[in-house]
N, C-alpha and C positions, 0 to 999 in steps of 0.2 A: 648615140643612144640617148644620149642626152635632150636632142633638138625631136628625136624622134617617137621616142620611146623603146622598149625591150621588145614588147610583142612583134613590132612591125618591123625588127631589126633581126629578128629571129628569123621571122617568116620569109623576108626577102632573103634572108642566104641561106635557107633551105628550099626556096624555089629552083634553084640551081643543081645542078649535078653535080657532083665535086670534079669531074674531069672539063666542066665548060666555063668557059669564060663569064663573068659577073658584070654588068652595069649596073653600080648603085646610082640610083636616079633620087637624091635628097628629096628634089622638090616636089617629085609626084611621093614618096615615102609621106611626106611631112600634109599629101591632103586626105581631107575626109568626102571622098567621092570615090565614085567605080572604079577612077582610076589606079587607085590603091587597092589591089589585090586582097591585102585581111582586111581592109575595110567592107570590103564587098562582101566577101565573108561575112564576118561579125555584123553586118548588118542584115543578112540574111537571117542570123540566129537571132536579132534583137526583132525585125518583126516577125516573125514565128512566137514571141514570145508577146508582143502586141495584142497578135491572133488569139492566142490564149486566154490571156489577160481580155478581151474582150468579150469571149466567150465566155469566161467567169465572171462577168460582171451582168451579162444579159438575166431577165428575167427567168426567162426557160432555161438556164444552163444546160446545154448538150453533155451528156456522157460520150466518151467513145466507146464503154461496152456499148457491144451487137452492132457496131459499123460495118455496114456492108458495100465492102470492097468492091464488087462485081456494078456497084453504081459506077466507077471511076471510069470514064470511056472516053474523055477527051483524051485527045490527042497530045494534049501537054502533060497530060497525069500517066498516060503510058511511058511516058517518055521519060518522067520524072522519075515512078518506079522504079521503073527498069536502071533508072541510072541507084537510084538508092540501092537496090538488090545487087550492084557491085562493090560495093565500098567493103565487107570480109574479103576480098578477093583481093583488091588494092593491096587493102592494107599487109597480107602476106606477102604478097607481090614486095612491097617494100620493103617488110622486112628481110626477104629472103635475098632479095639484092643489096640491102643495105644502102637502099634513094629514100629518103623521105620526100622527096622532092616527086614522088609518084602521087603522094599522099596529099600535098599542095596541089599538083594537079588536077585530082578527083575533088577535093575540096573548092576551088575555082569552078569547073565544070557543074558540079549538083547546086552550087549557088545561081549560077546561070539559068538552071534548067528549073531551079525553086521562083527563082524573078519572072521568069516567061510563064508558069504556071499561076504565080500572084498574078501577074495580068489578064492571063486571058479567063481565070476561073475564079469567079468568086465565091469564098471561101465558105464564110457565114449568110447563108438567105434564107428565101420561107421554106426552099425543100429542104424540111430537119432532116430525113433521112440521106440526102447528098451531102449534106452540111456537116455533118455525124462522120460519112464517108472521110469529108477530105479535110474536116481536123484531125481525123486519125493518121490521114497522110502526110500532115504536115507534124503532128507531134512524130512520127517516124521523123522527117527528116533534121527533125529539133535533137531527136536522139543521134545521127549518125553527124550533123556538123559538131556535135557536145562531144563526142568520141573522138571522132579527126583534130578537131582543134588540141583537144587534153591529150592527145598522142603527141602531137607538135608542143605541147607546154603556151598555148596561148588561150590570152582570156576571153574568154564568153560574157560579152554587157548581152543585159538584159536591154536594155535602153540605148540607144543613142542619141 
């Protein structure tokens, strides 16, 4: 805990089921890259909040009252939703088995699926009204990685 810190010593032994065998991997624990599982995370929630933070610093700050969703039609943003409109379902799911390690999983996955949608769509452009659209998608998914993590007890950097 010491070399690693508590969140990411959390997170790796609630990745696991209690009935499966465990690899603590120090050296990937100890980096700050994709291959560290809450890394990946937590950096998902720090640029989301980039996003933001950029958006509130623009001249025109975008509201997300009156985002209209029915703009969203890439193929990453369905795909994205769809994955955000699971995570109430996870999380019972977990609870009702008593895995938090379901929870990690979904959390891993919507991070992935938030990275592929950072890439292929950009976020903030001249169309306000897509713009409008898919910060409100992205503060959704600011909301459900702030949920999932604070279920697990890890911290949300605004920054990395």
């Amino acid at each position: 805990i010491d070399e690693i810190g508590v969140d990411v010593a959390r997170f790796i032994f609630l990745m696991r089921r209690l009935d499966s065998h465990l690899d603590f991997d120090i050296e990937v624990a100890k980096k700050e890259s994709n291959d560290n599982p809450v890394y990946y995370i937590q950096y998902a929630h720090a640029r989301i909040c980039s996003i933001k933070e950029f958006n509130d610093k623009q001249e025109e700050r975008l509201s997300l009252e009156g985002a209209s969703l029915s703009l969203l039609s890439h193929k990453t943003e369905k795909v994205f939703i769809r994955a955000l409109s699971e995570f109430p379902f996870v999380v019972q799911s977990a609870g009702d088995a008593l895995e938090p390690s379901k929870i990690v999983t979904y959390l891993n996955d919507l991070s992935r699926k938030f990275h592929s949608f950072y890439t292929e769509c950009r976020v903030v452009s001249s169309d306000k009204e897509l713009s409008r659209a898919r910060l409100f998608l992205v503060e959704c998914a600011r909301i459900v990685l702030s949920n999932g993590l604070n279920l697990l007890n890890i911290a949300l950097p605004e920054k990395m």
